[in-house]
C-alpha positions as CSV (number, residue, x, y, z in Angstrom):
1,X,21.8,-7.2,-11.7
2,X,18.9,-9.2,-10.8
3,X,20.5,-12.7,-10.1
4,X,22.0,-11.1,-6.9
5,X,19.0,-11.7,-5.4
6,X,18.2,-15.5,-5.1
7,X,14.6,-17.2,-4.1
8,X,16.4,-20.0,-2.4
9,X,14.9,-20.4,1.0
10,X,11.7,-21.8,2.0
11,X,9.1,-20.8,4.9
12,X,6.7,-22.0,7.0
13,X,4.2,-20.2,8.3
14,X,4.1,-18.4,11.7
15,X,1.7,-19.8,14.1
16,X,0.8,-18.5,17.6
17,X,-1.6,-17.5,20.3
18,X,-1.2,-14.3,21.4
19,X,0.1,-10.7,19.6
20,X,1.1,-11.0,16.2
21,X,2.9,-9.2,13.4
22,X,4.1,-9.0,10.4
23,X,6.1,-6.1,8.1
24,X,9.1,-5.8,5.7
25,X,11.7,-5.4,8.6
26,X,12.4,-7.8,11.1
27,X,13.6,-4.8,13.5
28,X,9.9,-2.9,12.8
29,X,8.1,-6.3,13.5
30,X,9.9,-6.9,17.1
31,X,9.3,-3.1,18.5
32,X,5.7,-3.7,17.3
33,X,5.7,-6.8,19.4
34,X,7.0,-4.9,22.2
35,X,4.0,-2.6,22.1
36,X,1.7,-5.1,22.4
37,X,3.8,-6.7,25.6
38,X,3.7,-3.5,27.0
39,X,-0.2,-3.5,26.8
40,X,-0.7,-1.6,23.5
41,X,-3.2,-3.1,21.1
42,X,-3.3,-3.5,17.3
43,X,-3.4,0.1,16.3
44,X,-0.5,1.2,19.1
45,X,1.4,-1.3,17.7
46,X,0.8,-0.4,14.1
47,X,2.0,2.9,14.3
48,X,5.6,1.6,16.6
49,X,6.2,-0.4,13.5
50,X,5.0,2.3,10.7
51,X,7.7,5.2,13.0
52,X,10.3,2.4,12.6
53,X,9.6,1.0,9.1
54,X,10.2,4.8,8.4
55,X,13.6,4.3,10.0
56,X,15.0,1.4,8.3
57,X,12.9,1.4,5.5
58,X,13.1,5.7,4.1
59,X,13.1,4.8,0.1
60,X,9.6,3.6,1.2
61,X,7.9,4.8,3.5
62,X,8.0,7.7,6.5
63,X,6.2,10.9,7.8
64,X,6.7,12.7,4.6
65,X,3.9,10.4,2.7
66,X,0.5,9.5,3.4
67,X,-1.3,6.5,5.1
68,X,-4.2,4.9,5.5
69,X,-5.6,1.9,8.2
70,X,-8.6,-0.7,8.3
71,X,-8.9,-1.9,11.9
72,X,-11.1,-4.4,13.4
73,X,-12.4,-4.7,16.7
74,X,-13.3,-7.6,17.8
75,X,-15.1,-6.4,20.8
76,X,-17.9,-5.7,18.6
77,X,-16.9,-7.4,15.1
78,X,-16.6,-3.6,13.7
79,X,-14.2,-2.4,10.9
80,X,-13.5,1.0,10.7
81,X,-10.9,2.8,8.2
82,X,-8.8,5.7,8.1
83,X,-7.9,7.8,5.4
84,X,-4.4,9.6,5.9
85,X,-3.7,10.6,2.8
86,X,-2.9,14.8,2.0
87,X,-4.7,17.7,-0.5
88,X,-3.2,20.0,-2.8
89,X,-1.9,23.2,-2.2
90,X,-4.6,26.1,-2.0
91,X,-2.9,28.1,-4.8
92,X,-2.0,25.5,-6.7
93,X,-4.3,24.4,-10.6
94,X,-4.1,23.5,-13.6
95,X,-3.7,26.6,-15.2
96,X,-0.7,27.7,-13.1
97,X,0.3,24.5,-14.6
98,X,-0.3,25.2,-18.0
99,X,1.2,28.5,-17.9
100,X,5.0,26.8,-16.9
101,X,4.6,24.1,-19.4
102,X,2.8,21.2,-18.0
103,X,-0.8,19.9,-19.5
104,X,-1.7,16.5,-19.9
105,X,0.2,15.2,-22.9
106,X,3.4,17.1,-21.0
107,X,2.7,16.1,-17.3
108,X,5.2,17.2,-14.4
109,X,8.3,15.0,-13.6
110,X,8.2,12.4,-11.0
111,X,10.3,14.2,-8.5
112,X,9.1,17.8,-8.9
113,X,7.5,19.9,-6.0
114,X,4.7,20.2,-7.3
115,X,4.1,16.7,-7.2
116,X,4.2,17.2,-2.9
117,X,0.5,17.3,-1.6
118,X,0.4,17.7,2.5
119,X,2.1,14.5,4.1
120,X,-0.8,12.8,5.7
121,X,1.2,9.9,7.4
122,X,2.2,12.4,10.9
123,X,-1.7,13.1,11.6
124,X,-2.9,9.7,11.0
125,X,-0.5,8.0,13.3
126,X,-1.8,10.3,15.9
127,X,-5.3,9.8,15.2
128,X,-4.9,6.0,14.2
129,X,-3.5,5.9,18.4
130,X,-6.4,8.4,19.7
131,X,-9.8,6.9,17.7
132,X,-8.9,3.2,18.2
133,X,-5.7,2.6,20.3
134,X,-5.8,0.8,23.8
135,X,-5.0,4.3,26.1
136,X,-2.5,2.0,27.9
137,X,0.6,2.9,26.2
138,X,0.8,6.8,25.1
139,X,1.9,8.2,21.9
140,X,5.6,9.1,23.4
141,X,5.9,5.6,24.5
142,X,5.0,4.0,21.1
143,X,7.7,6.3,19.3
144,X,10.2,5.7,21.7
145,X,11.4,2.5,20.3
146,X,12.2,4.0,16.9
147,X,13.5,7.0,18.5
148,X,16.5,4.9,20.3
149,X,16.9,2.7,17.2
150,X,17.1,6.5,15.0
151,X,19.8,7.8,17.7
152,X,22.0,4.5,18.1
153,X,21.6,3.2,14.4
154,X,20.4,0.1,12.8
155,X,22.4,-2.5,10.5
156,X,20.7,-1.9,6.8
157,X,18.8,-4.6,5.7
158,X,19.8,-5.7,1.5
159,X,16.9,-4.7,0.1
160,X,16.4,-1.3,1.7
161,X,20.1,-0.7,1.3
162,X,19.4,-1.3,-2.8
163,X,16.3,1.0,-2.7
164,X,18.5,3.1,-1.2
165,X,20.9,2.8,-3.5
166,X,18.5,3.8,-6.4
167,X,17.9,6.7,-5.1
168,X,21.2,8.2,-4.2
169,X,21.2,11.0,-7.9
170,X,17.8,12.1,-6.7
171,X,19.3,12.6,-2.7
172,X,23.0,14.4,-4.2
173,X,20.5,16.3,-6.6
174,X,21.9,20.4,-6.4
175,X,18.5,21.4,-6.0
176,X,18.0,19.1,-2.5
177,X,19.9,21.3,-0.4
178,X,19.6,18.2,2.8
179,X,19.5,15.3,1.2
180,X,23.0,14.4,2.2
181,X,20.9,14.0,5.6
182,X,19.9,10.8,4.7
183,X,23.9,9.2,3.3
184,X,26.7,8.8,5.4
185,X,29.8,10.6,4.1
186,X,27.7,11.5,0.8
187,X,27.2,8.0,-0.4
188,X,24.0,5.6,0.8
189,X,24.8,3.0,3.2
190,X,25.6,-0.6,2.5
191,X,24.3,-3.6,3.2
192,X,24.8,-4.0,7.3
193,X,25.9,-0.8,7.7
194,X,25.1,1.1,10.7
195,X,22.8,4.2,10.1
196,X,21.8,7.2,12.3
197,X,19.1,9.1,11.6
198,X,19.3,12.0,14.7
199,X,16.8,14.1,12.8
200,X,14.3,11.7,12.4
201,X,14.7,10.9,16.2
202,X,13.7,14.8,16.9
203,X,10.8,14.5,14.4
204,X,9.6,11.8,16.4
205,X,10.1,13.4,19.8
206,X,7.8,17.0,18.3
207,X,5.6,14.1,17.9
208,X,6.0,13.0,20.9
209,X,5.6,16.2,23.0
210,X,3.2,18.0,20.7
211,X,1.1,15.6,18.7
212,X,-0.3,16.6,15.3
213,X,1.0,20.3,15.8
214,X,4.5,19.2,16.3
215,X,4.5,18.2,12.7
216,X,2.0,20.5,10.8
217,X,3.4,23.9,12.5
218,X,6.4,24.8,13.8
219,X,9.7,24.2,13.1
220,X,8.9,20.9,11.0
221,X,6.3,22.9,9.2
222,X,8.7,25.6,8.1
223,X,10.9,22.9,7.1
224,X,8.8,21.4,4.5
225,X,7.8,24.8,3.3
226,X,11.1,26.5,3.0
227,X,12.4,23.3,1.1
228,X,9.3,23.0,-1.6
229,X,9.5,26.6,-1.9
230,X,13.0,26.5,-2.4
231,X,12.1,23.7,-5.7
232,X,8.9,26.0,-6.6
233,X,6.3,24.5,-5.2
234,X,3.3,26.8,-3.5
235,X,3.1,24.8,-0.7
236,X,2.1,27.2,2.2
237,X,2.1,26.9,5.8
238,X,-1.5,27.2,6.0
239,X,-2.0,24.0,3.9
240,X,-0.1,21.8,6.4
241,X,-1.9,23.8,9.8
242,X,-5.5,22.8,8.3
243,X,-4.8,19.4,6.9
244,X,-7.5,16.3,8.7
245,X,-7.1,12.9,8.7
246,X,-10.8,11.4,7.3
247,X,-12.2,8.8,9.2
248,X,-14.0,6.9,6.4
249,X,-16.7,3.8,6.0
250,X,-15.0,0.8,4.6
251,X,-16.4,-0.4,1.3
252,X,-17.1,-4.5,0.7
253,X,-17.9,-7.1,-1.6
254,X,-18.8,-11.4,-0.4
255,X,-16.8,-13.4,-2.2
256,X,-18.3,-17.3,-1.5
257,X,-19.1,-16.5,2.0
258,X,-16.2,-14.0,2.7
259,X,-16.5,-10.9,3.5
260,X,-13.7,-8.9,1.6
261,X,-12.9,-5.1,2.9
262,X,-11.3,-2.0,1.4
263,X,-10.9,1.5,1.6
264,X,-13.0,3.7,-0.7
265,X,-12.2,6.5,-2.8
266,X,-9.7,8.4,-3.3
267,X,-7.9,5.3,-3.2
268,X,-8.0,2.3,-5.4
269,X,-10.1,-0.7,-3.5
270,X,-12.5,-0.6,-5.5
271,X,-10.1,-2.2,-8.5
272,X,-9.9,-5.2,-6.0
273,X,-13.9,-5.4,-5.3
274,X,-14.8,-5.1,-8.5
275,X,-12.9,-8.1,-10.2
276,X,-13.4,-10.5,-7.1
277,X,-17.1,-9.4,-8.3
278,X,-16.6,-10.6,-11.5
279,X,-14.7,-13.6,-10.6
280,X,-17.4,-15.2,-9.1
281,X,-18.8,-15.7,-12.6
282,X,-16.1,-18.1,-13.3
283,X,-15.0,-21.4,-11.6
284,X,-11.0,-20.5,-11.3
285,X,-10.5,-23.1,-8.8
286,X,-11.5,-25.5,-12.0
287,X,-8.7,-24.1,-13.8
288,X,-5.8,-25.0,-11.7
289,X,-3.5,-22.4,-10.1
290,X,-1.4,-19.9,-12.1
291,X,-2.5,-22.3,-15.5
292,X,-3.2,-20.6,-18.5
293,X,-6.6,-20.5,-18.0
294,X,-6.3,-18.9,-14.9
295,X,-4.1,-16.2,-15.3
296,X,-5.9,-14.9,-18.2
297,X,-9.7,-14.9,-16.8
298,X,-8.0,-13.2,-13.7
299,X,-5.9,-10.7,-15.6
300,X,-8.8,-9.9,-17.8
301,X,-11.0,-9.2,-14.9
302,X,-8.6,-6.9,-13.5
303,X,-8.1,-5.3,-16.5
304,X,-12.1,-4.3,-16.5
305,X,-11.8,-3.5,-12.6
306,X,-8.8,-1.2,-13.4
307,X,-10.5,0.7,-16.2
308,X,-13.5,1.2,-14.0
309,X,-10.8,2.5,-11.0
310,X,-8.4,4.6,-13.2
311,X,-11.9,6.5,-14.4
312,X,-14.8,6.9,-11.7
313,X,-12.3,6.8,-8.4
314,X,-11.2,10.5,-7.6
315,X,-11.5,12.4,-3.9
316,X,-15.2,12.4,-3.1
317,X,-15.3,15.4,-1.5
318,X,-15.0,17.0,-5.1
319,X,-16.6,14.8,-7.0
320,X,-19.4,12.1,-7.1
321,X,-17.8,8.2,-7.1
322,X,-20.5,5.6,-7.9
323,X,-19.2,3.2,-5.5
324,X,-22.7,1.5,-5.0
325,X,-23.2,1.0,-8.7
326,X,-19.6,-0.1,-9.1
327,X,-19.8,-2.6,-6.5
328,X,-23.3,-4.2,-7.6
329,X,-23.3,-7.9,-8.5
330,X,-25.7,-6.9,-11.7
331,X,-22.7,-4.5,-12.9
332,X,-20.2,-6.9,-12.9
333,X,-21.9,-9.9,-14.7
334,X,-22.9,-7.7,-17.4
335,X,-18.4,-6.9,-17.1
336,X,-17.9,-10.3,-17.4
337,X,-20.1,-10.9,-20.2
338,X,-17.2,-8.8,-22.2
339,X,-14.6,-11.1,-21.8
340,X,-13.0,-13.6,-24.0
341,X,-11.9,-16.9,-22.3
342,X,-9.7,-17.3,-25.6
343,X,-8.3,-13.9,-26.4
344,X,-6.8,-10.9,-24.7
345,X,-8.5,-7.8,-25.0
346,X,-6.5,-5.2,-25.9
347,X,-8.4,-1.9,-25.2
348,X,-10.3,-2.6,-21.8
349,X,-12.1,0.6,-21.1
350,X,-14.1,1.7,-18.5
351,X,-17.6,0.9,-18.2
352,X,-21.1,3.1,-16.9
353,X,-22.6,1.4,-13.9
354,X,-25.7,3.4,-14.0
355,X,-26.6,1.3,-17.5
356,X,-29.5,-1.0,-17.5
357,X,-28.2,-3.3,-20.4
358,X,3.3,1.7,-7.9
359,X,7.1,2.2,-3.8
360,X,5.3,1.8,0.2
361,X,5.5,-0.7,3.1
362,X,2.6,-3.0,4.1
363,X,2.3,-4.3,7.5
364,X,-0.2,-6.0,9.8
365,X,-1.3,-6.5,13.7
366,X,-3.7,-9.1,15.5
367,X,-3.4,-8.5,19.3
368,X,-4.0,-10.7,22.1
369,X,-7.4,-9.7,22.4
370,X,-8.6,-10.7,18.4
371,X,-8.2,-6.8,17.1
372,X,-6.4,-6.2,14.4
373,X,-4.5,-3.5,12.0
374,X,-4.2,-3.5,8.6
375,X,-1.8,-0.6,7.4
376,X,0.0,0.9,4.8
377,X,2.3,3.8,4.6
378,X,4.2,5.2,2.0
379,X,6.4,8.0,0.1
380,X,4.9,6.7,-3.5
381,X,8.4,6.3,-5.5
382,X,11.6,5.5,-4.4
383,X,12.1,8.4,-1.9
384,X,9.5,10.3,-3.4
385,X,10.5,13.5,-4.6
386,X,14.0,13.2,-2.8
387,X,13.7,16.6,-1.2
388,X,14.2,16.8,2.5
389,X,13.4,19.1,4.7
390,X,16.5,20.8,6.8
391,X,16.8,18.8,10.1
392,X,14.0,16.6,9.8
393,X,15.6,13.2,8.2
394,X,13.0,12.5,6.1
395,X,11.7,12.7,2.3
396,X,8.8,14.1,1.2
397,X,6.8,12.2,-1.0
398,X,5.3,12.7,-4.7
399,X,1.6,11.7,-4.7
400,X,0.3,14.8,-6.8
401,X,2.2,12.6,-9.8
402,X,-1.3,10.6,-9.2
403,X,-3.1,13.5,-10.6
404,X,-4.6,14.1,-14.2
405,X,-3.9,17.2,-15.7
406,X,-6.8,16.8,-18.2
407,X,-9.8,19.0,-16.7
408,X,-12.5,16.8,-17.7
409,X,-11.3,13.8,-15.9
410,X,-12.5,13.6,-12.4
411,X,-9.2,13.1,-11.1
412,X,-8.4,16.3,-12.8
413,X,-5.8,18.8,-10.1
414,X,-7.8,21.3,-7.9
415,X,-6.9,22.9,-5.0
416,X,-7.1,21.3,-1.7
417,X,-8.1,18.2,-3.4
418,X,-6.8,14.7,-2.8
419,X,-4.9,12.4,-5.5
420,X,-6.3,9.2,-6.7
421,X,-4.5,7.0,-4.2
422,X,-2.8,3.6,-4.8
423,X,-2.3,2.7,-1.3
424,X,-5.1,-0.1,0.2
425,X,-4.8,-2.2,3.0
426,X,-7.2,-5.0,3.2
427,X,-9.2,-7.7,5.5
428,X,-11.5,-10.3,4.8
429,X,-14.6,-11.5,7.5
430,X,-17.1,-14.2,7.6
431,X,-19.8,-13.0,5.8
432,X,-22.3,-14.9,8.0
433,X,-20.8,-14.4,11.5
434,X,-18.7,-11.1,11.0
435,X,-15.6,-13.0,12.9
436,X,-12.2,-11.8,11.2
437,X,-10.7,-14.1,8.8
438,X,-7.9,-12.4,8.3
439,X,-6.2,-9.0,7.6
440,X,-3.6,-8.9,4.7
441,X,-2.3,-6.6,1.7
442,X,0.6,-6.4,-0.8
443,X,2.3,-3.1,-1.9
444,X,3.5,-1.7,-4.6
445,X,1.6,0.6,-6.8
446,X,-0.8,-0.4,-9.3
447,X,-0.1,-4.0,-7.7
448,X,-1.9,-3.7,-4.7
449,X,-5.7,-4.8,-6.2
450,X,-4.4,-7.4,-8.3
451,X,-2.5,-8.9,-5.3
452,X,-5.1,-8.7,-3.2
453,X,-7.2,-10.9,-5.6
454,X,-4.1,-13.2,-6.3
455,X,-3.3,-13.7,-2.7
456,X,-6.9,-14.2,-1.5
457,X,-7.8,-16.6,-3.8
458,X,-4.4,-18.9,-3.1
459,X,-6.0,-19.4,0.3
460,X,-9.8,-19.5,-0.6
461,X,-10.0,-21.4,-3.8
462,X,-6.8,-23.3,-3.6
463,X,-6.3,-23.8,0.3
464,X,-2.9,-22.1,1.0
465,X,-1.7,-21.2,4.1
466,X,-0.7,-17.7,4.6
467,X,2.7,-18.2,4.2
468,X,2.5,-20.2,0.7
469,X,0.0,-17.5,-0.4
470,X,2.5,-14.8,-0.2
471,X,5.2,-16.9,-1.4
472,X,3.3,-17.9,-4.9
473,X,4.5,-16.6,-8.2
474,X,2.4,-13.6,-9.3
475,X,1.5,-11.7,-12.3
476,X,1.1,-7.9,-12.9
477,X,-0.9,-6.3,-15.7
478,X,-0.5,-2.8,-16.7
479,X,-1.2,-0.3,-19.4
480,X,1.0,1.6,-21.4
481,X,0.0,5.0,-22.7
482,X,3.2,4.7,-24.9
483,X,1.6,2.4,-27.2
484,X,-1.8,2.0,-25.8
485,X,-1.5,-1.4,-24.6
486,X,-1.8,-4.2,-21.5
487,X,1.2,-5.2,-20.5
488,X,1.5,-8.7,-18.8
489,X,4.8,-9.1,-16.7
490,X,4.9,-13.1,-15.3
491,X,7.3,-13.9,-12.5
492,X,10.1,-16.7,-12.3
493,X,8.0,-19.9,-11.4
494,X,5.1,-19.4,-13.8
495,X,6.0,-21.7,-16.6
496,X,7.4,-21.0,-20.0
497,X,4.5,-23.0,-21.8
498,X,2.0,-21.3,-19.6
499,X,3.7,-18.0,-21.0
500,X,3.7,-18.9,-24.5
501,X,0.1,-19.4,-24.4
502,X,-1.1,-16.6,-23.1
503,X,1.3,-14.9,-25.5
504,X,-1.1,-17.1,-28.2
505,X,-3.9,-16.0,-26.6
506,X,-3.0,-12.1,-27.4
507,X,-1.2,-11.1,-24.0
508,X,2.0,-9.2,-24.8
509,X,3.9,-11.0,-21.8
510,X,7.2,-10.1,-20.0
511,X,8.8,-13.4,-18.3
512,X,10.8,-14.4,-16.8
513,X,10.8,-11.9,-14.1
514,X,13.6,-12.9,-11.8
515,X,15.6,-11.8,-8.7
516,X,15.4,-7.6,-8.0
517,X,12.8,-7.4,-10.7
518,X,10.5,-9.2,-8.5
519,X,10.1,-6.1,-6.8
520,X,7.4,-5.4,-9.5
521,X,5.4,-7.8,-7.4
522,X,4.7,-6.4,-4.5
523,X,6.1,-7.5,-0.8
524,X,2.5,-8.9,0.9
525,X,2.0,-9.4,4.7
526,X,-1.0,-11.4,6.4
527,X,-2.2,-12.7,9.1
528,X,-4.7,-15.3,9.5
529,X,-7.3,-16.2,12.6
530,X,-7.8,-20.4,12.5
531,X,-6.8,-22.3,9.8
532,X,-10.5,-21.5,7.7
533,X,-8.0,-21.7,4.2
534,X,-8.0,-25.6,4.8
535,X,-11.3,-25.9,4.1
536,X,-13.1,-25.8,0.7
537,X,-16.2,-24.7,2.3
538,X,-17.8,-21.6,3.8
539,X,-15.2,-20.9,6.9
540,X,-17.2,-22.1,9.8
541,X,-16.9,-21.0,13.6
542,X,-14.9,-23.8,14.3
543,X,-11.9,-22.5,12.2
544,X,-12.1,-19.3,14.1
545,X,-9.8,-20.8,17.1
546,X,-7.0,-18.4,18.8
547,X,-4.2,-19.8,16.8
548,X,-2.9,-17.1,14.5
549,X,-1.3,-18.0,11.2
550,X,1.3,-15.3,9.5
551,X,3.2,-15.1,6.6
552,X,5.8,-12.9,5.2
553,X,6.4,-12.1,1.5
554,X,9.8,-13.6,0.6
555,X,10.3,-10.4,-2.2
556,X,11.1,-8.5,1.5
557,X,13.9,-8.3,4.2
558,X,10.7,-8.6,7.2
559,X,9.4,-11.6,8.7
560,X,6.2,-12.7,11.2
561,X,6.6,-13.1,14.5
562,X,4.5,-14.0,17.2
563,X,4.4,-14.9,20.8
């Protein structure tokens, strides 16, 4: 029931001078602090914590998923990204599709094999260490960590051990021939329980000796392939042995003198761009935090900036994505020019920018030296697909859900193409002096862009720390295809009267949202550099001091910590 979980406690923020992190598991967020003691920087220390969030965290995250980075070097005020995500199986279309019963209207199930596209996470750990890592700490040493924490066990934190709990028909499922790999004694483990993952340790050591080829051929390799096979997947062994991580351009939009940054397509940053685009057509800070007023101009934007995502964004290297257009201030007024300040529009549809008229774990690094990592890493839903490969202690995950089965749609399923992705991390500059403001991001599916934009704008419009940012009540907007509707879900802590009046207003609102169902939310993570949120102006140089500022999203078991 939801009341178990209780928002009783109250945080300040982390500050300090030197490494920093923050992530969804207080064990993840010290052995990434350890890397950085031991000399590693922001990307070496990213990974630790991304091998151990995979640990204590499985319904989440692990090698079996994707991944994707932004990191910042302050060396030469430079942010590069990373795109770690997988591509379909070679023999794998729509048609094959079509012929066992799946089409557009009849899409696969969540948790079918079909749904696995190559695990991306493995390769861009390695390359996340080899492009920007310090060379001072090797791959085997940042593994190690998790790789003693796998073999001796780790107490299970309350949320994980729920997640975890959610998922235990999809692990005992007949057809998951070693998903009792991941219970102890056929049941999932309880809250504080010890678990030992000996399986994962070994992953982790092939990773260790071999690098990339440790995962993608070999014994792991085989692994994966036997068990998709095994579900009916066409999943070869050839897919995994020439799957590349993408080393990509970060896309950006100024927001009142910041500088925001995402990832482009395939992923969804753009649905975070675009409304903070059309925001800026608006005074929100007038309107008063989380006030009626507010949420709806914000949830209306999004709901423009989502049509526009959910349409143009698809893998580039099969299709044309007008990220230029979409991104272009002139696009977005004419946006906002569609909206109603007093009603809710109902049928948000994408727009043509060439006109003239949802489960994953967040975390973030700042090292010592002012570089920083902002990552994300997941298995999509609650264990993904559930399957597990023999001897590897981990689940694969089930991102090819993310594509459409309609072959007109740019997102439409090809071989060797890559989903539309939902995972973003994000950072925001100084637009003026490229110094890094800060580097942030909430999960959680078809969250991510709108908390982004909500968490952003606590700090810049309404002068939050980081810590208050991430703790403030949130709203999600999504559309159902079941009735062809917005949906507008308002957590515990927005008021009643502010929900009745966007109910006036046309929203079809779900509130309170309380205790487990917060996880609907997202769990965010940031870290800050100075205390620029305290100002109402541009940030200047001054507020760029050493001091780092963290906060940790209170919907999670993690925490910040710095030294």
């Amino acid at each position: 029931m939801s009341s178990e979980l209780e928002f009783i406690s109250r945080r300040s923020p982390v500050v300090c001078t030197a490494g920093c992190v923050a992530s969804s598991q207080p064990l993840a967020t010290n052995i990434g602090l350890d890397i950085l003691k031991k000399g590693g920087n922001a990307a070496d220390a990213a990974v630790a914590v991304a091998a151990a969030l995979n640990l204590t965290e499985p319904a989440s995250t692990g090698v079996g998923g994707d991944c994707f980075c932004l990191f910042y070097e302050a060396k030469t005020k430079q942010v590069y990204g990373i795109n770690g995500s997988g591509r379909s199986p070679m023999e794998l279309n729509i048609d094959m599709l079509k012929q066992q019963g799946f089409y557009e209207e009849n899409p696969l199930p969540l948790h079918h094999a079909h749904t696995v596209t190559v695990p991306g996470a493995a390769a861009a750990w390695c390359d996340t260490v080899s492009l920007f890592g310090s060379k001072k700490v090797s791959l085997a040493e940042i593994l190690k960590p998790s790789i003693d924490l796998a073999e001796h066990g780790f107490p299970v934190s309350e949320i994980s051990a729920k997640l975890w709990k959610d998922a235990v028909t999809i692990l005992k499922a007949p057809n998951n021939k070693h998903g009792l790999e991941l219970l102890i004694n056929g049941d999932t483990p309880r809250h504080g329980q010890i678990f030992r993952n000996p399986f994962l340790a070994d992953t982790f050591k092939e990773l260790s000796n071999f690098g990339k080829k440790g995962f993608y051929e070999g014994r792991i390799a085989s692994a994966i392939v036997d068990v998709l096979h095994h579900n009916g997947s066409v999943m070869a062994l050839e897919d995994l042995k020439r799957h590349k991580t993408e080393q990509v351009e970060p896309i950006s939009t100024t927001y009142k003198g910041v500088k925001v940054w995402e990832l482009p397509p395939s992923v969804q940053g753009l649905a975070a761009l675009i409304a903070l685009n059309i925001l800026e057509n608006f005074d929100v800070k007038a309107m008063l935090h989380n006030s009626t007023d507010y949420i709806h101009v914000l949830v209306e934007a999004l709901k423009l900036s989502i049509s526009d995502t959910m349409w143009y964004v698809a893998d580039p290297a099969h299709v044309p994505v007008p990220t230029q257009e979409l991104l272009s201030k002139q696009y977005s007024k004419r946006r906002s020019a569609l909206m109603s300040l007093q009603r809710a529009d109902e049928k948000s549809v994408h727009g043509n920018p060439f006109s003239t008229g949802d489960d994953t774990v967040y975390f973030t690094v700042v090292d010592s030296e002012g570089n920083a990592c902002s990552f994300i890493n997941s298995i999509y839903k609650n264990f993904g697909t559930g399957l597990v490969p023999a001897g590897c202690g981990f689940a694969l995950h089930n991102r090819g859900f993310g594509f459409s089965l309609s072959p007109s749609h740019p997102n439409c399923l090809l071989p060797g193409k890559r989903p539309f992705h939902t995972l973003i991390p994000a950072m925001a500059t100084d637009a003026d002096t490229d110094q890094l403001l800060c580097a942030f991001g909430v999960m959680g599916g078809f969250m991510q862009p709108q908390g982004h934009v909500q968490v952003l704008l606590n700090m810049l419009e309404f002068g939050m720390n980081p810590q208050r940012a991430v703790d403030a009540s949130r709203f999600y907007v999504e559309y159902s295809k079941e009735d062809t509707s917005w949906k507008l879900f308002l957590e515990d802590g927005i008021s009643r009267a502010v929900a009745e009046e966007l109910r006036a207003r046309g929203h079809k609102v779900e509130w309170p949202l309380v205790g487990h169902q917060r996880a609907l939310f997202g769990r965010g993570q940031i870290i800050t550099m100075g205390d620029w949120w305290k100002s109402s102006d541009v940030p200047s140089s001054e507020s760029n001091s050493t001091v780092r500022w963290a906060g940790s999203d209170p919907r999670g078991d993690g925490c910040a910590m710095g030294y």
